[in-house]
Backbone as ProteinMPNN parsed JSONL, in Angstrom:
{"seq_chain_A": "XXXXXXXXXXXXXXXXXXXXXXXXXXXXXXXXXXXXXXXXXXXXXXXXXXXXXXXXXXXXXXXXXXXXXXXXXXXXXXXXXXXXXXXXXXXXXXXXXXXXXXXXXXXXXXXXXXXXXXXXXXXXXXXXXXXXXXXXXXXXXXXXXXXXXXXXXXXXXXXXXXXXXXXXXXXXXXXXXXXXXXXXXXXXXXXXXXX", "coords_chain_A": {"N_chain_A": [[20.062, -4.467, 0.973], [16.836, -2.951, 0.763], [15.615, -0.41, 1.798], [13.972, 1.684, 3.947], [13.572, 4.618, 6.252], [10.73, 6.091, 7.746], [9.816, 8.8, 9.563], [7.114, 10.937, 10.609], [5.242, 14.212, 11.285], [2.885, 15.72, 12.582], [-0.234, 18.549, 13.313], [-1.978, 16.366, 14.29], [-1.185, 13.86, 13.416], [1.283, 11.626, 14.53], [3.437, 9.926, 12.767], [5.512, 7.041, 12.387], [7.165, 4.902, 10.491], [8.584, 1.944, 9.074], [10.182, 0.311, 6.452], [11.163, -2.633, 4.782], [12.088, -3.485, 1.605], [13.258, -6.406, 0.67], [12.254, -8.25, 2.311], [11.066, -10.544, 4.444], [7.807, -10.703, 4.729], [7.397, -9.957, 7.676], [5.837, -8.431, 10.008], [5.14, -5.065, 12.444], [2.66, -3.823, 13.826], [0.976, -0.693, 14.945], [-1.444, 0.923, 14.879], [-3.611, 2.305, 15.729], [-5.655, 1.976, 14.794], [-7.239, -0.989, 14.838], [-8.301, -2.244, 12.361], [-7.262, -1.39, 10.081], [-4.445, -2.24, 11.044], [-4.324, -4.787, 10.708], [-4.909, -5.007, 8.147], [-2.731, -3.86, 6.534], [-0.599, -5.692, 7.716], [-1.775, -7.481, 5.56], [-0.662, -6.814, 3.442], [2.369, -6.79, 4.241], [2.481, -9.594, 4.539], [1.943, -11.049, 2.234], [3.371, -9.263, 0.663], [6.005, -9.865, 0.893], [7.707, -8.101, 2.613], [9.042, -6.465, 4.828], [7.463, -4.788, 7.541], [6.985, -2.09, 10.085], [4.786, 0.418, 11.378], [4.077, 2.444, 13.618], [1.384, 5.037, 14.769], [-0.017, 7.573, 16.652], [-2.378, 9.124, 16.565], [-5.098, 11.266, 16.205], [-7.549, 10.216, 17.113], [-10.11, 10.437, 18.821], [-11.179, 12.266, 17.138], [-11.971, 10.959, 14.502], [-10.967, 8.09, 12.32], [-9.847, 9.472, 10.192], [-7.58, 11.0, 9.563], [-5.488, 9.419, 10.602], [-5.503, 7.136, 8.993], [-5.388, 8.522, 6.64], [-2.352, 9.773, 6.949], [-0.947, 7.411, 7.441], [-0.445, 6.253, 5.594], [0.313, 8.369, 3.65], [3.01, 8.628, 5.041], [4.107, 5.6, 4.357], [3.982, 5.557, 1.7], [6.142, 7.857, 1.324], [7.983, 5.727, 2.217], [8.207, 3.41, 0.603], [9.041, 5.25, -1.858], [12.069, 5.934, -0.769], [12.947, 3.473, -0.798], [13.044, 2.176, -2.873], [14.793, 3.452, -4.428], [16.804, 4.194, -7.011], [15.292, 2.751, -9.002], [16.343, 1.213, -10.791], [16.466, -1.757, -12.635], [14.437, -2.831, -12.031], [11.453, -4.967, -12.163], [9.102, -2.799, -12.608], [6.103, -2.401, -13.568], [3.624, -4.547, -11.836], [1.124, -6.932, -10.784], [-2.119, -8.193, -9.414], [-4.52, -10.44, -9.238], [-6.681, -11.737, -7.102], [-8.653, -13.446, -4.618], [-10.802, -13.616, -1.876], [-12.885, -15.913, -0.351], [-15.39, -15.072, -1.294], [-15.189, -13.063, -2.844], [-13.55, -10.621, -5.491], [-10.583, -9.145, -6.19], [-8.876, -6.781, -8.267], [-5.714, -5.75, -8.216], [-3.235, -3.435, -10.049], [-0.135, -1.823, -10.624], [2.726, 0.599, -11.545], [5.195, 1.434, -11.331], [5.64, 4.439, -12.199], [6.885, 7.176, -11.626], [4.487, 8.636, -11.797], [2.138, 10.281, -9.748], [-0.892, 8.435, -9.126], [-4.382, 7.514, -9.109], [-6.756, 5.211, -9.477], [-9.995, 4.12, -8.892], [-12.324, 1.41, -8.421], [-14.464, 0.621, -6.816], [-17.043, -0.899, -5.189], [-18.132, -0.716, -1.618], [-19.979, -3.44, 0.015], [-21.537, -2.291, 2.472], [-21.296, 0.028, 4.528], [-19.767, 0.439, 6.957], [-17.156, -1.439, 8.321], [-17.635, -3.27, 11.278], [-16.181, -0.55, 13.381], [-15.181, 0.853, 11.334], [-14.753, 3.109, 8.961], [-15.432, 3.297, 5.739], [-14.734, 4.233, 3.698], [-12.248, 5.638, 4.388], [-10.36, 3.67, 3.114], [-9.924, 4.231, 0.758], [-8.713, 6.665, 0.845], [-6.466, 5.98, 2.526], [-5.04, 5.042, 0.205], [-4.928, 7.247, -1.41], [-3.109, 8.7, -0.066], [-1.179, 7.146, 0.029], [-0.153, 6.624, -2.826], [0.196, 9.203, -3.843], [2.916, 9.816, -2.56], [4.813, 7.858, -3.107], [4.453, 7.831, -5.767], [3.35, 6.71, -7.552], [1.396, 4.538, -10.008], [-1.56, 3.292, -9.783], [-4.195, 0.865, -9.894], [-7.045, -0.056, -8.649], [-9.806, -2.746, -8.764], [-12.56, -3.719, -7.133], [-13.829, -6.512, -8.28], [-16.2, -8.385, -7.407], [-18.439, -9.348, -4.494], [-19.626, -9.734, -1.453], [-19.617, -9.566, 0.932], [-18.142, -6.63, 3.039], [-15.417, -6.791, 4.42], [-14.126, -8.73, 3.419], [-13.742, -8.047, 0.734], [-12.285, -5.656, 1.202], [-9.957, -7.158, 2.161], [-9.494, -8.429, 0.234], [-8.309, -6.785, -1.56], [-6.079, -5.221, -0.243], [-4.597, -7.255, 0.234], [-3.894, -8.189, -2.796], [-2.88, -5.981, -3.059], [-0.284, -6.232, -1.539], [0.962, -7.814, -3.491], [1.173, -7.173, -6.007], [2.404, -5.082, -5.804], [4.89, -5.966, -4.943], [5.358, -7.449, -6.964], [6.381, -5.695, -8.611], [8.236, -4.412, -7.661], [10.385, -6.456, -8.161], [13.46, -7.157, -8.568], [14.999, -7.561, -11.795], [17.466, -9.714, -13.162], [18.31, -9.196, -15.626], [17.46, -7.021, -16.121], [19.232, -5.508, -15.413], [21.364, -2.27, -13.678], [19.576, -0.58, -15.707], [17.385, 1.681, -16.394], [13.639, 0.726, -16.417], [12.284, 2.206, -18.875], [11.379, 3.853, -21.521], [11.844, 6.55, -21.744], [14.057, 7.437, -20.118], [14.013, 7.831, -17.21], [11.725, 7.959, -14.591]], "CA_chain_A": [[18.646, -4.484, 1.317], [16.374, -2.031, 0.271], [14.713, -0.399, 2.91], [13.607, 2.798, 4.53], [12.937, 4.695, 7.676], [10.193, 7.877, 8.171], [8.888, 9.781, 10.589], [5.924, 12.465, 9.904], [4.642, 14.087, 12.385], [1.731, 17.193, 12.505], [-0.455, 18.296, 14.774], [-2.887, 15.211, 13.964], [-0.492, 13.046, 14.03], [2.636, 11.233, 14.618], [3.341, 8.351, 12.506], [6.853, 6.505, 12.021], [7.303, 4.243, 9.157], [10.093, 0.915, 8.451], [10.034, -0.803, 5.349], [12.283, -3.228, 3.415], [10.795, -4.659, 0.434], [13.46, -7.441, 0.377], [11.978, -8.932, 3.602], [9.697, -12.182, 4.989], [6.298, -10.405, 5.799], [7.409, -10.119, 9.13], [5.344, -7.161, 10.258], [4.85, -4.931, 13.968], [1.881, -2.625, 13.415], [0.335, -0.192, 16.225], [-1.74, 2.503, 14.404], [-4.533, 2.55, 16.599], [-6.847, 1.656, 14.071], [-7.0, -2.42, 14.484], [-8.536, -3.168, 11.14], [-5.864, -1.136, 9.224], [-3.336, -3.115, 11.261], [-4.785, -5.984, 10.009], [-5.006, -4.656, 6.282], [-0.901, -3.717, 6.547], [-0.268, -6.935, 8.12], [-2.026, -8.558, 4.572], [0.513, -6.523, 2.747], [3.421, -7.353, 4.584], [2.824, -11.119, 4.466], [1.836, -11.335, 0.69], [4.369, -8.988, -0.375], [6.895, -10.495, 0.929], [8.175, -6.955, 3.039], [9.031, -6.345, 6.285], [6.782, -3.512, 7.575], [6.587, -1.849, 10.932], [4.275, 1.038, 11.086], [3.281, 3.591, 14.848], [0.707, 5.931, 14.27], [-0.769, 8.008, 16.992], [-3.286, 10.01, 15.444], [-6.182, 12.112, 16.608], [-8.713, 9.063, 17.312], [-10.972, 11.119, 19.096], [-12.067, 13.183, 15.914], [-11.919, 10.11, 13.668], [-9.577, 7.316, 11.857], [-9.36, 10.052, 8.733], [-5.923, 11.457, 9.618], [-4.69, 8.599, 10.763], [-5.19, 6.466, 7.821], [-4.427, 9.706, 5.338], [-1.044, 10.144, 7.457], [0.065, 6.39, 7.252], [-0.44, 6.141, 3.306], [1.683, 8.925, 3.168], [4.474, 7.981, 5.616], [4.585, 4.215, 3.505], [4.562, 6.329, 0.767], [7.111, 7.776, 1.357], [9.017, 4.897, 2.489], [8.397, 3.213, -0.793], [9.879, 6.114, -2.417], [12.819, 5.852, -0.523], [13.261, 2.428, -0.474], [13.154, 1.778, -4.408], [15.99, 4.257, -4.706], [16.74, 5.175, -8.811], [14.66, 2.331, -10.131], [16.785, 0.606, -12.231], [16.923, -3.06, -12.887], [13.3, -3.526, -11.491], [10.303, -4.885, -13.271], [8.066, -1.786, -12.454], [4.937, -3.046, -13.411], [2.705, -5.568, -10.925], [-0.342, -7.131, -10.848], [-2.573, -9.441, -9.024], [-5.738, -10.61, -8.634], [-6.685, -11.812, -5.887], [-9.963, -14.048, -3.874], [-10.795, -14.068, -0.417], [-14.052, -16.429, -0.443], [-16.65, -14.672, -2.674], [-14.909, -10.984, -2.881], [-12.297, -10.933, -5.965], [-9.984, -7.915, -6.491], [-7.714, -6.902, -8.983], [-4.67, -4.38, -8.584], [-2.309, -3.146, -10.656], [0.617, -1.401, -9.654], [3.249, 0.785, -12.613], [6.273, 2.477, -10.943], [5.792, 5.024, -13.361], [6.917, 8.395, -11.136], [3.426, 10.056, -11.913], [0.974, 9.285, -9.101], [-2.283, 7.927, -10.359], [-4.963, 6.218, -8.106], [-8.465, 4.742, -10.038], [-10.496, 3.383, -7.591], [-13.585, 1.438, -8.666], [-15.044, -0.374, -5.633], [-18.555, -0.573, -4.061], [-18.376, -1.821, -0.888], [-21.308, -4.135, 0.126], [-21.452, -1.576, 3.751], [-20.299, 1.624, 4.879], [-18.68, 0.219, 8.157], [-16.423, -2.881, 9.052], [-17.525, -2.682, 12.572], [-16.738, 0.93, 13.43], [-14.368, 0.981, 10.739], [-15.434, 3.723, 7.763], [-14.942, 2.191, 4.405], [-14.273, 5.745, 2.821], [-10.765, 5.718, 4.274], [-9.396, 3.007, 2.564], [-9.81, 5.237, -0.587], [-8.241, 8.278, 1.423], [-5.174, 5.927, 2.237], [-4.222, 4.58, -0.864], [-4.628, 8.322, -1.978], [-2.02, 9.052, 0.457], [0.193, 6.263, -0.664], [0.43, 6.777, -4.198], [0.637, 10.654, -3.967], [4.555, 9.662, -1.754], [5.263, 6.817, -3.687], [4.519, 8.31, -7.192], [3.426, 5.459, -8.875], [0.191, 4.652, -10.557], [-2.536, 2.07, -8.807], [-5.612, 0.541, -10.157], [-7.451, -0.985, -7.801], [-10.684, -2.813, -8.612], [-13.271, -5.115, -7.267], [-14.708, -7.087, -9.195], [-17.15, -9.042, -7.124], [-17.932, -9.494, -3.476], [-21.07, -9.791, -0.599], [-19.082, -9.247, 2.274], [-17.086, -6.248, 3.013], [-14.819, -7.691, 5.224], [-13.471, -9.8, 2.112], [-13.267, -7.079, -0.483], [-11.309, -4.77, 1.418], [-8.949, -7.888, 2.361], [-8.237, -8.659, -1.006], [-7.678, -5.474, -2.352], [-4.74, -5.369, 0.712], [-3.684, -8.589, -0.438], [-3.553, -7.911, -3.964], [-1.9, -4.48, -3.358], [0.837, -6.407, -1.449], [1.226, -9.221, -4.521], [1.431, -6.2, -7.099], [3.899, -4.277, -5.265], [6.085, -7.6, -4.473], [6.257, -8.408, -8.13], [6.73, -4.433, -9.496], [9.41, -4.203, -7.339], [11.099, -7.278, -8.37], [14.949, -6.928, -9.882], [15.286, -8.638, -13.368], [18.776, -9.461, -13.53], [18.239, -8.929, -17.228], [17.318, -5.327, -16.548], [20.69, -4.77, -14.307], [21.464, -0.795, -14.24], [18.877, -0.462, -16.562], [15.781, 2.046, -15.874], [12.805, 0.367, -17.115], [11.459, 3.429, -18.918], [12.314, 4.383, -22.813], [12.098, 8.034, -21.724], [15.6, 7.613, -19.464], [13.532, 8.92, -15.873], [10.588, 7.433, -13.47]], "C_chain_A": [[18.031, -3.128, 1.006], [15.386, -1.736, 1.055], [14.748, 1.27, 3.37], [12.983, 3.327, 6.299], [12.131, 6.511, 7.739], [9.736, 7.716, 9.4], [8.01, 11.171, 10.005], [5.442, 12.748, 11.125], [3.531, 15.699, 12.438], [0.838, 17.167, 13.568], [-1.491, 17.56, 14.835], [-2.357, 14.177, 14.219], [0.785, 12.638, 13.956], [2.802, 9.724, 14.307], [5.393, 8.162, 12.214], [6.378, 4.987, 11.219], [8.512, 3.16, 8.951], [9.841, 0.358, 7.945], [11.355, -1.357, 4.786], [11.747, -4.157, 2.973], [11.816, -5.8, 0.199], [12.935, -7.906, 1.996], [11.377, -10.302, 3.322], [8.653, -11.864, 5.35], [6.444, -10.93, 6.875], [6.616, -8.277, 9.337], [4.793, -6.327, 12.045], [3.814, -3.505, 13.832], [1.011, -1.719, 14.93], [-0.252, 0.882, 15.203], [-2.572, 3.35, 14.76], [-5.967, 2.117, 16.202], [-6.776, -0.022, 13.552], [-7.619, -2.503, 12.896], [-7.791, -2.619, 10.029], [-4.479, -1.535, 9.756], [-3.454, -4.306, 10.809], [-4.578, -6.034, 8.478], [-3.244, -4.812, 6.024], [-0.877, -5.105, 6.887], [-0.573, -7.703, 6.906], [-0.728, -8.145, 3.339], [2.017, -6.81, 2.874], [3.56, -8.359, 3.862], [2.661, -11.24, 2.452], [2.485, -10.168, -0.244], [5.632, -8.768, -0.145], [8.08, -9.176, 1.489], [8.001, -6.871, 4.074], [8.482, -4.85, 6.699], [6.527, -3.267, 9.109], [5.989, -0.185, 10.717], [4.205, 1.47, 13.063], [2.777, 4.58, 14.571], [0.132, 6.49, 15.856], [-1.125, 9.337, 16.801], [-4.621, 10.329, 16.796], [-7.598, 11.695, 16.832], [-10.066, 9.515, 17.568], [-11.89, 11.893, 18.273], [-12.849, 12.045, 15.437], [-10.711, 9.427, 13.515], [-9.251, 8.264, 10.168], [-7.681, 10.14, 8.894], [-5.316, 10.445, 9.97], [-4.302, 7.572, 9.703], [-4.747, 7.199, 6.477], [-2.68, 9.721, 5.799], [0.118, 8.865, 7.385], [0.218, 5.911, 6.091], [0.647, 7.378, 3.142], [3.187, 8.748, 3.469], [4.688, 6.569, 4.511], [4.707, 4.793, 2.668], [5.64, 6.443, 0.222], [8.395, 6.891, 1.391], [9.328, 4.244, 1.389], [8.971, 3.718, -1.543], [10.841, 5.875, -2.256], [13.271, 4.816, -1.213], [13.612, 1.737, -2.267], [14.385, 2.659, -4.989], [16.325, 5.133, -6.234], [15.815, 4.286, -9.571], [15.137, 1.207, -10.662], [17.069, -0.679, -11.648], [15.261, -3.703, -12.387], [12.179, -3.652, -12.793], [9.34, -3.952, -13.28], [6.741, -1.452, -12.699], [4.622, -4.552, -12.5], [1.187, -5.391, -11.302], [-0.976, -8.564, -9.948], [-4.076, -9.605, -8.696], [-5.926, -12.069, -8.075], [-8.229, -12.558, -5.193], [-9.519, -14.238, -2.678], [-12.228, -14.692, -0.295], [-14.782, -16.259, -1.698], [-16.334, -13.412, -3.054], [-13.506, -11.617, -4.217], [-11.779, -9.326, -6.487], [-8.999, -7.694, -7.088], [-6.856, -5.602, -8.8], [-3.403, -4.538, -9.499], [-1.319, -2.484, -10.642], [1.837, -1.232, -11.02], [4.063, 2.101, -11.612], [6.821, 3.588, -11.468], [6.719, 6.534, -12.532], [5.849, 9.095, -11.35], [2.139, 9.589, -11.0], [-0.14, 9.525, -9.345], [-3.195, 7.265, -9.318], [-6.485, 6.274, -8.696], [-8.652, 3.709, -9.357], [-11.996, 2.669, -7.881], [-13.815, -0.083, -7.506], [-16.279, -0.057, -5.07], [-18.583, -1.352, -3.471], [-19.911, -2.02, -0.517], [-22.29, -3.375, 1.228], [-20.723, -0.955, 3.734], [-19.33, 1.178, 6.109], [-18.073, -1.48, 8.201], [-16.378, -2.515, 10.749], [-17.252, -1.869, 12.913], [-15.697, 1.624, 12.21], [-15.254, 1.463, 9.34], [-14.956, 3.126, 6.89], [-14.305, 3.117, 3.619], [-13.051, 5.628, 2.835], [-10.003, 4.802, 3.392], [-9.344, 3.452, 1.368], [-8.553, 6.592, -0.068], [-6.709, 7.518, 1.931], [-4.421, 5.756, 0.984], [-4.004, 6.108, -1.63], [-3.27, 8.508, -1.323], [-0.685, 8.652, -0.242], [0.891, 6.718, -2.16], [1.221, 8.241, -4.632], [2.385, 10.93, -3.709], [5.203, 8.949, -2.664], [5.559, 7.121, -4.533], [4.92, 6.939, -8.158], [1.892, 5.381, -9.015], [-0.651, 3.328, -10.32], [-4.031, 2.182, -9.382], [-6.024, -0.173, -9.273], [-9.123, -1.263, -8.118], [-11.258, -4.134, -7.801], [-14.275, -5.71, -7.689], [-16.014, -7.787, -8.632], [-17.004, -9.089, -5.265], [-19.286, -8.88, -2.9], [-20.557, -9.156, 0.502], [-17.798, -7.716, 2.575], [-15.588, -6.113, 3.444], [-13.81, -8.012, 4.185], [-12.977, -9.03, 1.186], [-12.43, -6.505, -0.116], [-9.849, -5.877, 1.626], [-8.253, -8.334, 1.577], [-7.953, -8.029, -1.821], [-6.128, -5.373, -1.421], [-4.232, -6.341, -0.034], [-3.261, -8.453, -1.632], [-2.548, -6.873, -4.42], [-0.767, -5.223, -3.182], [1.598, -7.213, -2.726], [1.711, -8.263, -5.608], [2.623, -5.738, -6.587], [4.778, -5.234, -5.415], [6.457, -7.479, -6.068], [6.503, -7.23, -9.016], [8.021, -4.518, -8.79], [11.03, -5.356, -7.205], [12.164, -7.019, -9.059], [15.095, -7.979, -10.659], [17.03, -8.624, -13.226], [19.341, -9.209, -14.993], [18.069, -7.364, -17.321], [18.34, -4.924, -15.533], [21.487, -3.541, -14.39], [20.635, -0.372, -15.375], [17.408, 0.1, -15.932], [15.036, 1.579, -16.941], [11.484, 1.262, -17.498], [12.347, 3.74, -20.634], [12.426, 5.957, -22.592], [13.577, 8.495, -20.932], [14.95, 7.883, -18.187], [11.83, 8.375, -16.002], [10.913, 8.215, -12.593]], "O_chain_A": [[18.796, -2.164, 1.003], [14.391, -2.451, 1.174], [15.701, 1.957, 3.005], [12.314, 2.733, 7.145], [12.661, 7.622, 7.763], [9.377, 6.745, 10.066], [8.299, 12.068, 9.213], [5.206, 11.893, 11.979], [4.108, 16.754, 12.175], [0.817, 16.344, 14.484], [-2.29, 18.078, 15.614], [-2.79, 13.443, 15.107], [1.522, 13.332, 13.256], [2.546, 8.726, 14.98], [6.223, 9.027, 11.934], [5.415, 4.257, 11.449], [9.556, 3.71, 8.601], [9.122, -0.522, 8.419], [12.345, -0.717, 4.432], [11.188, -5.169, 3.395], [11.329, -6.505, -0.685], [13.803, -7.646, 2.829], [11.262, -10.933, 2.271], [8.19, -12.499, 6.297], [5.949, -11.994, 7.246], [6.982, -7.236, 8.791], [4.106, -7.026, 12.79], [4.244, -2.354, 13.756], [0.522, -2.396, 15.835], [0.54, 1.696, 14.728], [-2.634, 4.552, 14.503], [-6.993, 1.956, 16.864], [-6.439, -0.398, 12.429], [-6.811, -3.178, 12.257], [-7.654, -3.317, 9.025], [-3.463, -1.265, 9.116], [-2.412, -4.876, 10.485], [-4.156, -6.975, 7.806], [-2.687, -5.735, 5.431], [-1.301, -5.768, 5.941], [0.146, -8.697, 6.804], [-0.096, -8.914, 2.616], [2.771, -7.02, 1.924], [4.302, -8.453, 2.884], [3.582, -11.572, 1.705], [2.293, -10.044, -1.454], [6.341, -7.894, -0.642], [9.191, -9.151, 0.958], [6.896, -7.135, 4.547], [9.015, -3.845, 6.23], [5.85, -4.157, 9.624], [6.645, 0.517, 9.947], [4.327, 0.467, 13.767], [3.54, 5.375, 14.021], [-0.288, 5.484, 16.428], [-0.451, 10.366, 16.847], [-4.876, 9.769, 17.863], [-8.586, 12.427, 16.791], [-11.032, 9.199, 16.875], [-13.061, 12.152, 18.548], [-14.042, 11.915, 15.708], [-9.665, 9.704, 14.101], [-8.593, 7.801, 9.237], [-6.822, 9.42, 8.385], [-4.171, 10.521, 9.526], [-3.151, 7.186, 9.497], [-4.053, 6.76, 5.56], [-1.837, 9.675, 4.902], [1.344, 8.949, 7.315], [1.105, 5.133, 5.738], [1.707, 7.238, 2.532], [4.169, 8.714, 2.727], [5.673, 6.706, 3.785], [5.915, 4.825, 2.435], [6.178, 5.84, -0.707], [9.478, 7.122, 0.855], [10.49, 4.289, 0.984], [9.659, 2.97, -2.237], [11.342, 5.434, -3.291], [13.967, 5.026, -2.207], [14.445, 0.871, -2.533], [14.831, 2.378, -6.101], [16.142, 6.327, -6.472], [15.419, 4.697, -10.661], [14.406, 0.27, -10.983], [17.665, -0.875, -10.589], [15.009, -4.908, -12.411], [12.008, -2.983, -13.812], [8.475, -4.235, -14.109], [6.199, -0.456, -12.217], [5.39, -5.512, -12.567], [0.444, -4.521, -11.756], [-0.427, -9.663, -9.865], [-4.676, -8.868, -7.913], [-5.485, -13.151, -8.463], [-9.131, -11.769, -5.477], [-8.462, -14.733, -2.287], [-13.012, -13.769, -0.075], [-14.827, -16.933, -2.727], [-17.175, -12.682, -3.579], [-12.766, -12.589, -4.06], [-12.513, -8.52, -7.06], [-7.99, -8.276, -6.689], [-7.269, -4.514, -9.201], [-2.728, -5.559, -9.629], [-2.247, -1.676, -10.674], [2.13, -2.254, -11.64], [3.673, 3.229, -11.308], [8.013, 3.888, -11.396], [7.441, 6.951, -13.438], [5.996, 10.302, -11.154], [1.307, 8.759, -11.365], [-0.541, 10.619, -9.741], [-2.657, 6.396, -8.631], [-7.271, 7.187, -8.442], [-7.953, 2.715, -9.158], [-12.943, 3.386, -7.558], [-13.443, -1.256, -7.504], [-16.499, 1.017, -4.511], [-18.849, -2.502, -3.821], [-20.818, -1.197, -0.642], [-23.506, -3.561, 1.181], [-19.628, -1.028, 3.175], [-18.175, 1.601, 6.15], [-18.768, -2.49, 8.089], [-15.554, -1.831, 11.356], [-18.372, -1.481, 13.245], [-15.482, 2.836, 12.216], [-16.075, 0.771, 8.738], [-14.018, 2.359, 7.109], [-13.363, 2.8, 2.893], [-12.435, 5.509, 1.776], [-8.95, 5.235, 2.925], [-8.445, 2.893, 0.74], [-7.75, 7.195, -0.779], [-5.72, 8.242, 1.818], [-3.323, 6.269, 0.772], [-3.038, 6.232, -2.383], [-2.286, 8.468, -2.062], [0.276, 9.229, -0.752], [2.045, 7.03, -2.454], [2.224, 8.457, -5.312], [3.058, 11.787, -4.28], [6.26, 9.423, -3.08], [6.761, 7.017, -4.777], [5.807, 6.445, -8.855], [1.163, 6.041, -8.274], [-0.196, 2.291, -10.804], [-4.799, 3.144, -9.371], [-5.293, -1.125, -8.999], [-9.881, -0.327, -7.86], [-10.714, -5.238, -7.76], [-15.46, -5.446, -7.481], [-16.968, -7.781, -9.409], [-15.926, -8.937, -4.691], [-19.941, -7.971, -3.411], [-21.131, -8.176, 0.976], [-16.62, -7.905, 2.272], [-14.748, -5.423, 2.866], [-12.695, -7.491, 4.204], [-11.838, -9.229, 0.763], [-11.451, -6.535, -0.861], [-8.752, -5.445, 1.272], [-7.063, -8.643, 1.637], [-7.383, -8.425, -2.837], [-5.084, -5.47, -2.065], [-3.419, -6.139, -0.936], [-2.041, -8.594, -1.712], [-1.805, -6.759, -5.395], [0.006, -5.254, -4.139], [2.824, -7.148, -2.824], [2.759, -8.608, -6.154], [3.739, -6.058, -6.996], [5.547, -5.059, -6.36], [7.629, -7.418, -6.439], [6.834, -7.501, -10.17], [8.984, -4.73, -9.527], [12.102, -5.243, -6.609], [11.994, -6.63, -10.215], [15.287, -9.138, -10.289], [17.696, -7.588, -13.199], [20.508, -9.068, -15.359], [18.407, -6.635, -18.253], [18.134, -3.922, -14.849], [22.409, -3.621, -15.202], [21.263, 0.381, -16.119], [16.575, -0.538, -15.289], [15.355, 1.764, -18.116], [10.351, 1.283, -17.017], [13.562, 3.812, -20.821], [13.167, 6.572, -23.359], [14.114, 9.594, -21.075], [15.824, 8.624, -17.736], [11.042, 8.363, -16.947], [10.326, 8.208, -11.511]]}, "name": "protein", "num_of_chains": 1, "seq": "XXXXXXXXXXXXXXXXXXXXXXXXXXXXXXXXXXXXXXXXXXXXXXXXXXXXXXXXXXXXXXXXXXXXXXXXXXXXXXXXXXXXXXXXXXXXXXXXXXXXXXXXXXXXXXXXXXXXXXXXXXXXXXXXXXXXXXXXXXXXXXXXXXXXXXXXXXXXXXXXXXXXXXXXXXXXXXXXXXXXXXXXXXXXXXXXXXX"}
């Protein structure tokens, strides 16, 4: 099984981290920030990874550090958890509808982290929830991870919807980058020898 365990902790906050990407989107999220437990929870289930996440973070300021701090802990864990690489398909992709919102990510286990972000959400808040951060995690993420993430959306009224199927899509990309080819068995999928 391919799986990982962090802990990060500063004086903002204290997050712990368990992933294994062969899982059942079974997921136990506390981060303090319900609608990024909700978002994780879309990743879990649609990418097919068991994810528990605890974050307590510095609420009182804001949800910045808390959602910068748990993109990096998964990050990380991702890192871990993919180990040398080899035998996986290392490109993903999916796009993705939740009603009237459609979002496409892309997802290239390249080792060089990359994050193009073209989204305008419809609103600045999901109920008190800033929209900014979900840019400021996936920065996190990719920066640990060191892999390269497009994320767009293409269409969408509600923001609610857009941000849900950018989650969703992330998890569907990831799921199928980190899939093992038994055709690529000990085999890094890279002509340079190194991801």
């Amino acid at each position: 099984m391919r799986s990982a365990q962090i802990t990060r902790n500063t004086l903002e906050t204290q997050v712990s981290a368990s992933l294994c990407l062969d899982g059942t989107g079974r997921s136990l999220l506390n981060t303090g920030v319900p609608f990024l437990d909700h978002m994780l929870d879309q990743v879990a289930r649609h990418g097919m990874m068991d994810l528990e996440v605890q974050c307590k973070g510095d609420l009182h300021i804001d949800a910045h550090h808390s959602l910068e701090d748990v993109g990096i802990t998964l990050g990380q864990a991702v890192h871990q958890a993919l180990g040398d690489k080899k035998g996986l398909q290392r490109y993903g992709h999916a796009l993705i509808p939740l009603d009237e919102a459609l979002s496409r990510v892309v997802v290239d286990l390249s080792g060089r982290p990359g994050l193009f972000f073209d989204v305008s959400f419809s609103r600045a808040r999901i109920g008190d929830f800033d929209v900014d951060l979900i840019y400021d995690f996936f920065q996190g993420l990719v920066n640990h991870a060191h892999l390269t993430l497009h994320v767009d959306n293409l269409k969408g009224r509600n923001a609610h919807h857009q941000a849900e199927s950018i989650f969703k899509a992330f998890g569907r990309a990831l799921r199928m980058a980190v899939t093992e080819d038994p055709r690529m068995a000990g085999v890094l999928p890279s002509t340079k020898g190194a991801l």
